[in-house]
C-alpha positions in Angstrom: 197.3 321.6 -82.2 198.1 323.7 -78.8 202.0 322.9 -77.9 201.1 321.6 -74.7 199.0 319.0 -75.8 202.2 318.1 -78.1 203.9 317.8 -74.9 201.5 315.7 -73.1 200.6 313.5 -75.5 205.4 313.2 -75.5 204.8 312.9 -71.8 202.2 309.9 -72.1 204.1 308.0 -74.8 207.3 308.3 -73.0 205.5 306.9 -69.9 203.9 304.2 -72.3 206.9 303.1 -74.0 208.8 302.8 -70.3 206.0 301.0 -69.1 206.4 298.5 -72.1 209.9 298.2 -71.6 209.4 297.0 -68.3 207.2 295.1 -68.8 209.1 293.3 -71.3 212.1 293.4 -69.3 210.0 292.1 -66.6 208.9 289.4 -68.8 212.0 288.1 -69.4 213.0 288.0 -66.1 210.5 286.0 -65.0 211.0 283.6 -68.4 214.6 283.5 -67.1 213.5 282.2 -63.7 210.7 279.8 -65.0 212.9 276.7 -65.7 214.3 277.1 -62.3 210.8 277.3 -60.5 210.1 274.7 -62.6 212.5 272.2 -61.9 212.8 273.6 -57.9 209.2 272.6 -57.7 210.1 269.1 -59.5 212.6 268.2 -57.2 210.8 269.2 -54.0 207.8 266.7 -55.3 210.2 264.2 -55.7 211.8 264.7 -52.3 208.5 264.5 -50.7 207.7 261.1 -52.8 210.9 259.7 -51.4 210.9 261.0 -47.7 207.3 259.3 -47.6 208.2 255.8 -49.6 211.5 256.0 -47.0 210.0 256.4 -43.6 207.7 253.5 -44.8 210.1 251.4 -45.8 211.7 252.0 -42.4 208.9 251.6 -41.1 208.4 248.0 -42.7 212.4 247.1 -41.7 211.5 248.1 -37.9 208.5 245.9 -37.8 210.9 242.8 -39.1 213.5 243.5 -37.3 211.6 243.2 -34.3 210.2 239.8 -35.1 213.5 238.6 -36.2 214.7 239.9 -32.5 212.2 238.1 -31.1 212.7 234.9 -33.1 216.3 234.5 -32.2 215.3 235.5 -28.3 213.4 232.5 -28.6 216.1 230.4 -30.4 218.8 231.2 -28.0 216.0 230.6 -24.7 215.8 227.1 -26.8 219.1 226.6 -26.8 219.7 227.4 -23.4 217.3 224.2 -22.0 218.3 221.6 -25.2 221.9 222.4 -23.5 220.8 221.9 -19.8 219.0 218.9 -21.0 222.9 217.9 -22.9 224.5 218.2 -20.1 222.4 216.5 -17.4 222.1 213.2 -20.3 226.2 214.0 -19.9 226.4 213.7 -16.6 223.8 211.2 -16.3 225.9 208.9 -19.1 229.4 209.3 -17.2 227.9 208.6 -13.8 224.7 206.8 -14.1 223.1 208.9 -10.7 221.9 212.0 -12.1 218.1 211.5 -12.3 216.3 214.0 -10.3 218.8 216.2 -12.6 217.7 214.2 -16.0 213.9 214.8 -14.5 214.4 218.6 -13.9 216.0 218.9 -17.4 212.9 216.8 -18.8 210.7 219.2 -16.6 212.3 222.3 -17.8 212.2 221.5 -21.8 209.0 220.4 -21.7 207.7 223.6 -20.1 210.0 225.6 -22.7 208.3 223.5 -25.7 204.6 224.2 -24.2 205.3 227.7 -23.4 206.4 228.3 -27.0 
């Protein structure tokens, strides 16, 4: 056998055992990494579960806590005429002359109740 084709064929498995250590290397580089992929992909599906259940939830508390705003508008616009309607059968008691007073309070509940 001619010496040079000794040396290629030295040259060529030189250059094929560096190419299988690298690729080995390589390989357990990348098996190194995997659990960290792995669980970096985990948590970003989990944060993407959450951030979706979340903004509904908030979502859900927004749209009662607008009816409960409203409901207690409504109580405390109650209360206001049940306390006019007080103080005029008050007034109405300690005097006995309040009656166009007693008939506005009467007016004013009832359109509160219809209106409701």
């Amino acid at each position: 056998m001619p010496e040079w084709v000794a040396n290629v064929s030295l040259i060529l498995a030189l250059a094929l055992s560096a190419f299988n250590l690298w690729d080995k290397i390589d390989a357990r580089k990348k098996a190194a990494k995997e659990p960290t992929r792995a669980l970096e992909t985990r948590l970003g599906n989990l944060e993407k579960l959450v951030n979706v259940e979340l903004s509904q939830r908030f979502r859900d508390y927004d749209s009662h806590f607008d009816k409960d705003l409203k409901r207690i508008e409504s109580l405390e616009e109650g209360n206001k005429y049940t306390q006019k309607a007080l103080l005029a059968l008050l007034a109405h008691a300690i005097d006995g002359n309040n009656v166009e007073q007693l008939r506005k309070a009467e007016d004013d509940l009832k359109n509160y109740l219809i209106d409701r």
